[in-house]
N, C-alpha and C positions, 0 to 999 in steps of 0.2 A: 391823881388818876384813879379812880373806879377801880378796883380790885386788885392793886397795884400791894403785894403780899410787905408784910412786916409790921404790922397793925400801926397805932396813933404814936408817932415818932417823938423826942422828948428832944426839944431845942438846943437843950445846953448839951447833951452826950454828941448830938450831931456834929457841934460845933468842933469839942475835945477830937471828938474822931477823926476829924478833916485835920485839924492839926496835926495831931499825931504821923497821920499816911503825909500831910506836905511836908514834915518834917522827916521823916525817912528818907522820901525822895529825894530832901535836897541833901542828906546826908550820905547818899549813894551818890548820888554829882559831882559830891567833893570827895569820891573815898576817904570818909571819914567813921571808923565805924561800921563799916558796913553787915556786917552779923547781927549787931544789935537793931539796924535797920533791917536788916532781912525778915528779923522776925515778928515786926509791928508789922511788914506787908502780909507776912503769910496769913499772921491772927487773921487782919479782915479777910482774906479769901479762903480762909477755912472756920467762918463765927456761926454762927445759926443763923437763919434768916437774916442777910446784911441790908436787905437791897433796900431800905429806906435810909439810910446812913450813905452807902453808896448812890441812890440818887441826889442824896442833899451834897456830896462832893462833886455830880456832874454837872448840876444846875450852880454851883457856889464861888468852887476854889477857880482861883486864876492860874494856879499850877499846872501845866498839860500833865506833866507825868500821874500826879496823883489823880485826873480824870482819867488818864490809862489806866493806874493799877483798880480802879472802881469800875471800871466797866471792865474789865477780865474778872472780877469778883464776883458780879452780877453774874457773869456765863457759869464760873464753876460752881458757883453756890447754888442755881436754881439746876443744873445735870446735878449734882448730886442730892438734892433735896426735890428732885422730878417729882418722885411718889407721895410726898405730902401738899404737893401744891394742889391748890384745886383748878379747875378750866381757867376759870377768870381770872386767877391770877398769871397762869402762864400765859393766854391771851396777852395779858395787858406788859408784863414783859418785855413781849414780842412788839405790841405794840408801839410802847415808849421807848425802847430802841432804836423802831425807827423811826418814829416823831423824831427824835434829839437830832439823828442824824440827818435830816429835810429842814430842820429849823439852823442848826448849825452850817449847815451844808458850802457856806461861803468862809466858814473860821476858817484862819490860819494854819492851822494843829491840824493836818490831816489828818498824821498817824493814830489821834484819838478818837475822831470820825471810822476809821478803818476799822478800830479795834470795837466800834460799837457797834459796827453792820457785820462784823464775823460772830459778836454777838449774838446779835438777831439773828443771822443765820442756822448758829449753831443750834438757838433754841428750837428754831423752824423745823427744821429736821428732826431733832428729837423727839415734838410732838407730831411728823409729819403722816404715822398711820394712826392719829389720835386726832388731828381735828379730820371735819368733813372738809373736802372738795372746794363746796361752798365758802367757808372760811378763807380758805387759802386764797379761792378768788379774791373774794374781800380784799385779803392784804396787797394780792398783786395789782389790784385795778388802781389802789392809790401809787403801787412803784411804776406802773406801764403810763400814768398820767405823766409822771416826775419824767419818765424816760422820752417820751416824743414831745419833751418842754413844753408842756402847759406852766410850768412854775417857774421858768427861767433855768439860765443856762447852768447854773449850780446844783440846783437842786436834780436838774437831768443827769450831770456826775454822778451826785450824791447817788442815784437810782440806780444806774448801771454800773455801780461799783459795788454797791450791796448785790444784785445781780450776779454780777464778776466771785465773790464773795461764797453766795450761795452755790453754783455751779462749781466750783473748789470742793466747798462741804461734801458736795453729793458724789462727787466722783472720790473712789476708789482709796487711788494711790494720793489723794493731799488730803482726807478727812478725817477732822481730829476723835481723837479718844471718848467714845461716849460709855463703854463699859456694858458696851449689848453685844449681842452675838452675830454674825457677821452677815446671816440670813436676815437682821433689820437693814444694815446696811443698803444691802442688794435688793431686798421691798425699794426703799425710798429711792436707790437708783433706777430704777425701772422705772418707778410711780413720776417721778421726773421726767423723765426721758421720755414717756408716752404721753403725758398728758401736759407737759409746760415748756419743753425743751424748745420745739419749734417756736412757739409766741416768743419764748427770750429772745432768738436769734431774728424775728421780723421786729419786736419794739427797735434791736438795737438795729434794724437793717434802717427803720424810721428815723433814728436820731439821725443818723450819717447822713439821710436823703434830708433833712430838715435844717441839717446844719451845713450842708455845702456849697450852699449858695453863698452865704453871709462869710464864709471862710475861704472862699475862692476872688469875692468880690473886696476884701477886706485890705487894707496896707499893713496893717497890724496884729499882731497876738491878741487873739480878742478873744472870753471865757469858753465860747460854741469850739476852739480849736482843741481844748482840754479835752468836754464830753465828746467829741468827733471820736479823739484816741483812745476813750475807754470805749466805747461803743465798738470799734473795731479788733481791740481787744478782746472785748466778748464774745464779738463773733469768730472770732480764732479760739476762744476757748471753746465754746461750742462747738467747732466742729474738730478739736481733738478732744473730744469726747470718747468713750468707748460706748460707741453701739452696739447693741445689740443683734447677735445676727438674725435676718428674718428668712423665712421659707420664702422666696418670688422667683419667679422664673426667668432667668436670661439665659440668652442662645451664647453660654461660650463658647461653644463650636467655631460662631459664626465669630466673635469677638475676637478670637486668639487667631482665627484665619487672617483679619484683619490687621495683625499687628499687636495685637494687647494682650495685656499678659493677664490672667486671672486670680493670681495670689502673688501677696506682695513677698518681697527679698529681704532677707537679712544679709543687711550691710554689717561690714565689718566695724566700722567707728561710728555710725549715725545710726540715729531710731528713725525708723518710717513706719508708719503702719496707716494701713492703708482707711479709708473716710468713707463709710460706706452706712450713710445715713436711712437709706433705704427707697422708695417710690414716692413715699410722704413727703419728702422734702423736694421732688425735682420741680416744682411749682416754683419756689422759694429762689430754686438755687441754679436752675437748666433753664426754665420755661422763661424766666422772664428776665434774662442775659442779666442777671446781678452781679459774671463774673468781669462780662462785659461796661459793667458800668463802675465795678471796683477799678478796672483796667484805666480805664477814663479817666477816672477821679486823679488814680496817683498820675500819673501821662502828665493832666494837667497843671496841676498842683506844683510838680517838679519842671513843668516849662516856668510856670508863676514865679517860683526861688531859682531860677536855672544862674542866677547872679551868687547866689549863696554855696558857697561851697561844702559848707558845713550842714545845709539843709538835710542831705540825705540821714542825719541823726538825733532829729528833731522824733519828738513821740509818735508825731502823728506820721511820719514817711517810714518809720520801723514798724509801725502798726499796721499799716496799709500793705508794708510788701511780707509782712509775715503771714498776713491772710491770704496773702497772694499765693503765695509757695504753698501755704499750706490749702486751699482749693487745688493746686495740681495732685492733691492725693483722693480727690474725689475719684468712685469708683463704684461699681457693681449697679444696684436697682436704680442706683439716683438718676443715672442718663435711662432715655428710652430705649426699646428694645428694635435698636434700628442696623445692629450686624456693627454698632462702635462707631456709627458714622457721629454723632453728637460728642462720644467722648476725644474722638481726633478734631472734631472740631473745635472743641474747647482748649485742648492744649494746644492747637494751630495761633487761637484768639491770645493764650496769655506768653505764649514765645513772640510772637508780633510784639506786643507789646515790652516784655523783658527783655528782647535786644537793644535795647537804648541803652539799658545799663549795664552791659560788659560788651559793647561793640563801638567804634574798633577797637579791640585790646590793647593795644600799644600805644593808643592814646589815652585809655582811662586809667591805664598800668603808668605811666609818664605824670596824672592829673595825681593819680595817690600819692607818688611818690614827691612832691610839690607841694602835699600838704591837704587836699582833698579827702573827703573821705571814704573808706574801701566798704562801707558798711551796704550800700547798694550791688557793688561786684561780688563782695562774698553771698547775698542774697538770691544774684543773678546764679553762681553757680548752683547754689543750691535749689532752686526751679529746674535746672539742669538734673542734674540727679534725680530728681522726683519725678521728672517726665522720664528718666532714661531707664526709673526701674519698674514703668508701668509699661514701658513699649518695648516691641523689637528692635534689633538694632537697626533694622533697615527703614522699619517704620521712623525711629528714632531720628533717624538719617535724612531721611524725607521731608518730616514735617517743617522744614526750614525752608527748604526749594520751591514753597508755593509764593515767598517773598524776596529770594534772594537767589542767587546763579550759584549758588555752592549749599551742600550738606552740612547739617547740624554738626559732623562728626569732624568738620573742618574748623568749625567754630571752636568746636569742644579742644583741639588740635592748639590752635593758636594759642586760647584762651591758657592751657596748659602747657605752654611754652612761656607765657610770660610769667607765670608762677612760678616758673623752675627759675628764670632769670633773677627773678624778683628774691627766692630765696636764696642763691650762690652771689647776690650781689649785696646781702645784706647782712652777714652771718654776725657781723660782730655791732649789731643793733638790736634796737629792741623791736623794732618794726614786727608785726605776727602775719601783720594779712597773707602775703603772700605765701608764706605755710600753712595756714587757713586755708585759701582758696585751694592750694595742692592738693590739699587732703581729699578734700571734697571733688576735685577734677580727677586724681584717683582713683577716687572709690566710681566716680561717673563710668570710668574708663573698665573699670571691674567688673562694673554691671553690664555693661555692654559686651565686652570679649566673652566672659563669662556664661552670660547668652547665647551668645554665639558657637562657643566652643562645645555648648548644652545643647543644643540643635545641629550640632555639624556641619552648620554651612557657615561657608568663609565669608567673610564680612567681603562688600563691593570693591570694587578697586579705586574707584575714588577715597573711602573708607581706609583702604589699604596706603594709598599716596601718604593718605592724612599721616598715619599711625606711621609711618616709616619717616617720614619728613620730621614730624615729632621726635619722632627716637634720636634722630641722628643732631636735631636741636639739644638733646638734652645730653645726651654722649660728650660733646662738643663744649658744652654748658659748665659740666660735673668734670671734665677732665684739665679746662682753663682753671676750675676753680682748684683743684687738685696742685696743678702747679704753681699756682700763688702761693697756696698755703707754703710749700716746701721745706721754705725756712724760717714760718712761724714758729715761736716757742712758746705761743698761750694756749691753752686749754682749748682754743677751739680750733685747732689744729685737730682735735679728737672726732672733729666733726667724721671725717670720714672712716671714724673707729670700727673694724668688722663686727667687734662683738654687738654694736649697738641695735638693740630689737627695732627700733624705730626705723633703723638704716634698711636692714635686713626687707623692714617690711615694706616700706617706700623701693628698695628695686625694683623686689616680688612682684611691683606692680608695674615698673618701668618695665619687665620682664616680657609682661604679657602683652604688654604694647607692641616691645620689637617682636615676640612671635606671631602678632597678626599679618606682619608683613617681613616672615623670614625670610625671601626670598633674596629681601637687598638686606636687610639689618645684619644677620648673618654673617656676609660677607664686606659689609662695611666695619661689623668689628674685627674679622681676622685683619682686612688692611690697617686697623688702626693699632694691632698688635703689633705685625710684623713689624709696622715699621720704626713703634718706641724700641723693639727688640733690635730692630738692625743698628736704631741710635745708640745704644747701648754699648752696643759692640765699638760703633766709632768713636764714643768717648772713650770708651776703653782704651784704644787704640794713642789719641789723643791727648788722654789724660784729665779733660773735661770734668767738671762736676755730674755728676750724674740725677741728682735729688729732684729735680723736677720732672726727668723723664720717669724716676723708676717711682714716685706719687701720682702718675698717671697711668702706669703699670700696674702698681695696687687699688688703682679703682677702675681699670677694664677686668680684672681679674675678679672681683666683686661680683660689676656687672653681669660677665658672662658666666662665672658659675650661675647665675638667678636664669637668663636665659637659657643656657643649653639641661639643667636640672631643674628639681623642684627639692624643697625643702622634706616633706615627705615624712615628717618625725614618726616616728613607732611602726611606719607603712614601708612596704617593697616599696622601692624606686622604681620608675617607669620613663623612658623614653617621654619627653611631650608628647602629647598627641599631634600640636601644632607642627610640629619638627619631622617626625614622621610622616605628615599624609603632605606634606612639601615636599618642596625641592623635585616633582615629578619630569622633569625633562634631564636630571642629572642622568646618566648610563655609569660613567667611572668612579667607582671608591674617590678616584685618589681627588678628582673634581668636584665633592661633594663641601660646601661649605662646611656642615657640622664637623666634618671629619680635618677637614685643612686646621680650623681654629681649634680643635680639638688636642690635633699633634702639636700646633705653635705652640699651647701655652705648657701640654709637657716638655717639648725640648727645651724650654726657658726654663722652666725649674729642673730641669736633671742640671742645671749649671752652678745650684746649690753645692753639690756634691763635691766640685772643684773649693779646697780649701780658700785661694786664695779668689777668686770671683764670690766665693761666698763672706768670707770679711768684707769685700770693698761693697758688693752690692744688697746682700741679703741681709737684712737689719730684721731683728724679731716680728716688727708689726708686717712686712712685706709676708715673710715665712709664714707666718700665722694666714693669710691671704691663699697664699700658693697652696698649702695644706687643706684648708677647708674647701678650695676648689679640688683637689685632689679626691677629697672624702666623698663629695658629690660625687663627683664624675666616676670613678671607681663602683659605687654602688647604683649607677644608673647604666651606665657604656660595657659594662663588661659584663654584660648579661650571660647566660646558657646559653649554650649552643643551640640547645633543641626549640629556644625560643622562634631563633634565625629560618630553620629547618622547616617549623610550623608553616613562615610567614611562606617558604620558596613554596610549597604545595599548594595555596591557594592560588598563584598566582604572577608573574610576574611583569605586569602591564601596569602604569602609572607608578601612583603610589604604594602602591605594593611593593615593588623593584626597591623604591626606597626604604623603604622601612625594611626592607633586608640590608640594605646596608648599611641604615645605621644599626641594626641588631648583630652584625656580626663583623664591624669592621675592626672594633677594638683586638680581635683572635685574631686576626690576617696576617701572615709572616712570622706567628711567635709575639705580634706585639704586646700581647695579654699579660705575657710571664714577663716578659722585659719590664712593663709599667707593674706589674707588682714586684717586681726585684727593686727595681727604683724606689715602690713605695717602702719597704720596709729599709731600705737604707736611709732614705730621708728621714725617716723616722726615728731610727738610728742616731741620726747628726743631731736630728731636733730633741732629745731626749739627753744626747749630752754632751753638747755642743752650745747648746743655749742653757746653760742653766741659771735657776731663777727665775725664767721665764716662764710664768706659770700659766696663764691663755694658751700659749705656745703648746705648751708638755700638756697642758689639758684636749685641746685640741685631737691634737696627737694621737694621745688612747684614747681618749672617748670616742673620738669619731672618724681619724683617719685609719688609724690598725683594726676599732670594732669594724671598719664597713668592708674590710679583706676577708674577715673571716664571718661573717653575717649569712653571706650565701655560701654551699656547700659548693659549690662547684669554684669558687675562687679561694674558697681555705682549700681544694684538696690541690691546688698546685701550689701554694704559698707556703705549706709543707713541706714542700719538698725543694723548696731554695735553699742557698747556702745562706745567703741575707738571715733568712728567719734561722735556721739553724742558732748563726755570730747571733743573734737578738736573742734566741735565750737561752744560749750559754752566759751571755753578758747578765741578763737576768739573775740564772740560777747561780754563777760564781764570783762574778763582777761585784765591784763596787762604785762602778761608774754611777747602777740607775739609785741607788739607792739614797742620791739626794732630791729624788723625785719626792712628791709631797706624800701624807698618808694615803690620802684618798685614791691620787695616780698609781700609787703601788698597788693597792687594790682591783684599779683598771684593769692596770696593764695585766697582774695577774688572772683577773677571768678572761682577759681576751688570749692570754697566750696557752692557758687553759682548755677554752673553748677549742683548740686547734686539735685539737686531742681527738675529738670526734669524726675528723675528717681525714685519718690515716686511715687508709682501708685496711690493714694486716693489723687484726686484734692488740698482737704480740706486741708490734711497734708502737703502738697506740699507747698502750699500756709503760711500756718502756719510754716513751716520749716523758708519759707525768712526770714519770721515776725522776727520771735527769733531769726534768724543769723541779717538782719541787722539794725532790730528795734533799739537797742543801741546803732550802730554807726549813726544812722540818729537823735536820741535822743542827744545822745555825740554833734553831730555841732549843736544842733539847742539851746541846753543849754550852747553853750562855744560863740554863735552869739549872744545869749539874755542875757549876763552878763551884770550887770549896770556899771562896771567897764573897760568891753571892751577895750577901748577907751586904760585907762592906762595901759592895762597889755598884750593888741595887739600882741605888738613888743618883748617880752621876749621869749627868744630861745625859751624855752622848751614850750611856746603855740603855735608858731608857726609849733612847730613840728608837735603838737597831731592837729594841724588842716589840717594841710599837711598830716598826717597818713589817718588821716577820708576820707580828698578828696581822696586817692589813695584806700583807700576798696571800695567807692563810685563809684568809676570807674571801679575796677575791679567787679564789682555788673552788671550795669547798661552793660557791654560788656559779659556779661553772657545770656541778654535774649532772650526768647524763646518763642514758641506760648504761651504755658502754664505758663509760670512767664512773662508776658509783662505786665498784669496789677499789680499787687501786686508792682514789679521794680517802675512802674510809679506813684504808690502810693509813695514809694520811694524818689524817685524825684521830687514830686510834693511836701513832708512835707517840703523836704530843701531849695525848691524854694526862700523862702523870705529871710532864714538864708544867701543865697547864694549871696542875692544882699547885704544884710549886712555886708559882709566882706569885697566886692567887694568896699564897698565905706571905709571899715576901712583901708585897705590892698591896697592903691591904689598906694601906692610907694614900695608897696613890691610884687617887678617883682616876684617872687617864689610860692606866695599861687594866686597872678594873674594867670599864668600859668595854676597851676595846678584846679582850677576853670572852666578855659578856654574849659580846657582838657577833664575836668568834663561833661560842656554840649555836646561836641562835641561827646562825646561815648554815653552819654545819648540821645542825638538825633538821630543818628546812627544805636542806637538799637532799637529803638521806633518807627522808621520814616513809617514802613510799616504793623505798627498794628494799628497805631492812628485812633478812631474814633473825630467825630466833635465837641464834649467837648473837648474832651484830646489835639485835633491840639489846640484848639482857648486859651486853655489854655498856651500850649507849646510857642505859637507864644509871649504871651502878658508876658510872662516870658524871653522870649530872646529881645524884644525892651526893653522891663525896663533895662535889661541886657546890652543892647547896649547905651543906654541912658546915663548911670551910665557911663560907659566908655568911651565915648567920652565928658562927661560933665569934665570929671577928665581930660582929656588928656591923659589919659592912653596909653603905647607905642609908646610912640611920640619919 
């Protein structure tokens, strides 16, 4: 070839060379060697000028691999040797590239065709603001011939794969390393996308229209069904493309009045973004119903194998409905400017068509499970979601009722009850779909309430049936499956584990399903409490095994912490909003759903408390359950008062009336102080009563005792219990908690700590710390001053109780506040000496080092910006001793 770089090649080197690379290759085949191989491939992809040695291995060796490692030779050799090439030689390159791969185009060896058009590609691009215009046409007029099959069905592949290829290179996020700066990049993205992007997507829209007939008309696999699947392909690459946003003018006004939403959602597990190709494409893509005739195409195609069960995972049915879905993200300039009448029409056209493939549920859920494949229903959900996060809910709701006697959101209903079944009926299979489809029915369902709850208005009442019906499907679902497990003892018995984030986050959205229709959900979980709770009691009574009711006890207990709370990490809790602007015909407290299910599940846990009910029925993982709803509820229901007070001055007509009473029912009669006396007793029990139980005692401080004293208004009565008193005198003189872990000691020390700030009388405030951490600062400063130190240092059990002490020490000192900063730094100042006395006992023992370290560093942290000029000059001559000590030792070396 004509300018083809590497000058007059020498026959016999060409031959040794081809040897040499097919004998590496087969020496990596056989792991034999393989470093010594390694380094014959690198030579040719790092030689000077290879590409005449590697064309006589593409044209030669019968080796596929070593035709791969020569043509990735060919690509890095001419990007790194770009600057000495002249035109003609990178032309020709380019061009013999794709010669090989049009002339090859029917070989076996795809992967080495593949690797020769990313080739071509790669080099395309690199010279793409270095040839003209005009060139490029060139090149494209011979791949756009290959692609609407003038050269046979191969060679049309061959084109739309190099294509497929090229549009890779150019975008972004898959294009390889060229070693230019990121503004070339973005030239050639642009210079793409304006000036060749459209023509890819009409060659490949040609092959499709070219090859449909012959493949609709066919009994067999015949070559045109191949190029059909890349073609379609490409047009799915093409249009997740990242466009470019353009200045055009549409009436969102009028669009979003209609139901549509104007910028897309982020979902929680999926990427969507939205396909917003511009006015230039609605020719292509609106005007001349292409989505309508993709629609058609798969319809048919899928009546044609409607005998095949396995069809729907064939290339070309995966490829046909991935463009499917992905046209439901078409958006913005593409449709006309007609108020969103074209764009509801078009999601109208491709839901018509995608209900075949998840309708009726219970039959196609019954066909998967028989052996069918779920790869069309997991598809159908996902068009679901894509229409559900460009519309309103009601729009959403709608668009199904122009074919069928019921709403989308009934669909959506079913469609996600068979999921839930499909999952609890499958747990110890490998089977995914039905997890799959959940997720994605889910996250539809997210997007929907979500919207709703974004706009304030309550979803239909038909909507509402749906979502309640659903609940009580899945309620019913999850609690059968709850008591099977019972008396599993495998691992997936864990399934319904509370710590599980996946669990947690799969209610969250069960959650929001039953708040759209609190009105009955609500109160169908209090009935399905009371009545495991009254079974309980007649086992009791009986003698009955208990294990299957009180496994359906720990997963209502789950569920209703998600709905009557929110998770809320780092944020005040707040009443639902769902919860609140409901329940508007309730008048009495004691009638209010929230508040009935509310009292049920505490007086079922105050039954902890009873030693011997608590052996037979409380097992750690249930406790752990009771607890963490406890932690919610506590930091959502037992608000301020003044919050109550606010709501009664606005108003009390409807929803107003309500939401006074869920803002202040939890105070009513004293019940406020009762349920935090309760709480710190169970806390109490769980702290040492369960030990070993570390979820449990984590639990515990972390989240049930921090969320008492979080708000001011519920540490200043939790103060003043006898409960909390017993809890830290137990603390301060006890040796109960002290087989709580490091970390827990730590906790539990800033939370009992923090309580400090919520006694209103200075004095007592101050006298509080004294007696919480007078003992532990007494404790190290009597176990630093023993005459025996020295010998009895290193023995486990002192180094614990010295590591306990630093870890309350810490969680003390990360506790303070304006009002405990001096007393703290009283604190910290008695142990000061003790501290450098360990420091020198304990200087090979990395563990109580540490936690020393760790000690000042919060101690300082907390102190740093209340220090007056004693207390710095102090502090200061406390951490040079400090450092003294530890670099005289070597310490950390």
């Amino acid at each position: 070839m004509q300018g083809f770089p590497g000058g007059v090649p020498d026959p016999q080197q060409l031959q040794a060379t081809m040897l040499a690379i097919e004998q590496a290759c087969s020496l990596i085949q056989v792991h034999m060697n393989p470093a010594e191989a390694e380094k014959v491939l690198s030579s040719l992809h790092s030689s000077l000028m290879p590409y005449q040695a590697c064309r006589f291995i593409l044209e030669t060796s019968l080796m596929p691999n070593a035709r791969f490692q020569a043509a990735g030779a060919i690509g890095d050799a001419a990007i790194r040797e770009w600057g000495i090439l002249t035109d003609d030689n990178k032309r020709s390159l380019i061009l013999y590239c794709l010669n090989y791969v049009m002339e090859h185009a029917g070989s076996p060896d795809g992967y080495v065709q593949s690797k020769v058009s990313a080739v071509a590609a790669r080099l395309l691009k690199r010279g793409w603001l270095e040839f003209p215009d005009q060139e490029k046409g060139a090149i494209f007029f011979e791949v756009e011939q290959s692609i609407r099959g003038m050269h046979g069905p191969n060679r049309q592949f061959a084109g739309i794969n190099f294509l497929e290829t090229l549009v890779s290179e150019f975008s972004p996020s898959t294009a390889s390393s060229m070693g230019l700066p990121k503004e070339f990049h973005d030239q050639c993205q642009l210079s793409l996308e304006v000036k060749f992007l459209k023509d890819f997507y009409c060659w490949a829209q040609a092959a499709v229209f070219n090859t449909a007939d012959e493949i609709l008309n066919s009994n067999v696999t015949i070559p045109e069904e191949k190029a059909c699947s890349a073609a379609l392909r490409l047009m799915l690459q093409i249009l997740s493309w990242s466009f470019k946003p353009t200045l055009e003018h549409e009436n969102l006004d009028a669009r979003i009045k209609s139901g549509l939403r104007s910028d897309a959602i982020n979902l929680r597990k999926f990427e969507r973004s939205l396909v917003k190709p511009g006015s230039l494409w609605t020719d292509i893509l609106i005007s001349s119903a292409h989505t309508t005739w993709v629609l058609n195409f798969y319809t048919t195609l899928r009546q044609k194998y409607s005998y095949d069960t396995l069809w729907g995972d064939s290339p070309i049915a995966v490829s046909c409905r991935q463009l499917i879905v992905q046209l439901c993200s078409l958006a913005g300039a593409v449709f006309p400017n007609d108020n969103g009448d074209a764009q509801i029409e078009h999601f109208m056209h491709i839901l018509s068509a995608v209900i075949l493939w998840i309708e009726p549920p219970n039959v196609i859920a019954e066909s998967i499970r028989n052996g069918g494949s779920e790869s069309e229903f997991i598809d159908g959900c996902h068009v679901l979601l894509s229409v559900a996060s460009l519309t309103s809910s009601s729009l959403f709701d709608n668009l199904l009722k122009s074919i069928r006697q019921y709403g989308t959101i009934n669909l959506l209903s079913a469609l996600t009850s068979e999921a839930v079944k499909s999952v609890l009926d499958n747990q110890n299979e490998e089977e995914t779909w039905g997890s799959d489809a959940l997720d994605i029915l889910l996250e539809t369902w997210n997007v929907i309430l979500g919207e709703a709850c974004a706009d304030k208005s309550p979803m239909s009442a038909d909507g509402a049936l749906a979502a309640s019906n659903l609940f009580k499907i899945i309620v019913e679902s999850h609690l059968k499956a709850a008591a099977d497990s019972a008396f599993e003892d495998s691992d997936d018995a864990e399934y319904f584990h509370v710590s599980v984030s996946k669990r947690d986050e799969q209610l969250a959205l069960y959650a929001l399903i039953a708040r759209a229709a609190a009105d009955t959900t609500i109160p169908f979980l209090e009935q399905l409490f009371s009545e495991r709770f009254a079974r309980l009691s007649q086992q009791r009574d009986v003698e009955n095994d208990p294990t299957r009711t009180l496994e359906e006890l720990y997963w209502l207990l789950l569920i209703t912490s998600h709905v009557l709370t929110d998770s809320g990490e780092g944020e005040t809790l707040l009443i639902p909003e769902a919860l609140q602007a409901g329940f508007t015909n309730v008048v009495e407290v004691a009638q209010h759903p929230v508040v009935t299910l509310s009292w049920s599940i505490i007086n079922f846990s105050r039954q902890c408390l009873d030693p011997g009910i608590r052996g037979r029925y409380f097992s750690p993982r249930l406790m752990e359950a009771v607890i963490w709803f406890l932690a919610r509820w506590v930091a959502t229901y037992l608000v301020p008062l003044d919050v109550s007070r606010e709501i009664d001055s606005v108003g009390r007509h409807g929803s107003q009336h309500s939401r006074k009473l869920l803002n202040s029912f939890a105070w009513d009669n004293n019940q406020g102080e009762l349920v935090l006396d309760f709480v710190v007793l169970m806390s109490m029990v769980a702290l040492t009563t369960y030990q070993g139980e570390i979820e449990l005692q984590t639990l515990t401080c972390q989240k049930l005792l921090a969320s008492v004293v979080r708000r001011k208004h519920t540490c200043a009565y939790v103060v003043q219990l006898d409960s909390w008193r017993d809890l830290t005198r137990a603390f301060a003189s006890g040796r109960s908690l002290f087989s709580l872990s490091g970390r827990l000691q730590r906790s539990l020390a800033e939370t009992l700590a923090c309580a400090a700030s919520c006694i209103k009388d200075p004095e007592a405030s101050v006298q509080y710390l004294r007696d919480l951490m007078g003992p532990v600062t007494g404790c190290l400063v009597e176990n630093a001053s023993r005459s025996d130190l020295k010998s009895v240092a290193h023995q486990p059990d002192v180094i614990y109780m010295v590591c306990c002490l630093l870890e309350r020490l810490r969680g003390a000192a990360r506790a303070t506040q304006p009002r405990t900063q001096k007393v703290l730094f009283e604190m910290g100042h008695t142990v000061m000496n003790s501290l450098l006395t360990l420091l020198e006992v304990y200087k090979n023992q990395s563990e109580v080092i540490y936690m020393i370290l760790k000690f000042v560093v919060d101690f300082i942290d907390g102190q740093a910006v209340f220090l007056d000029g004693k207390e710095t000059s102090v502090l200061m001559s406390f951490c040079l001793r400090l450092l003294q000590i530890y670099s005289s030792h070597n310490i950390g070396k």
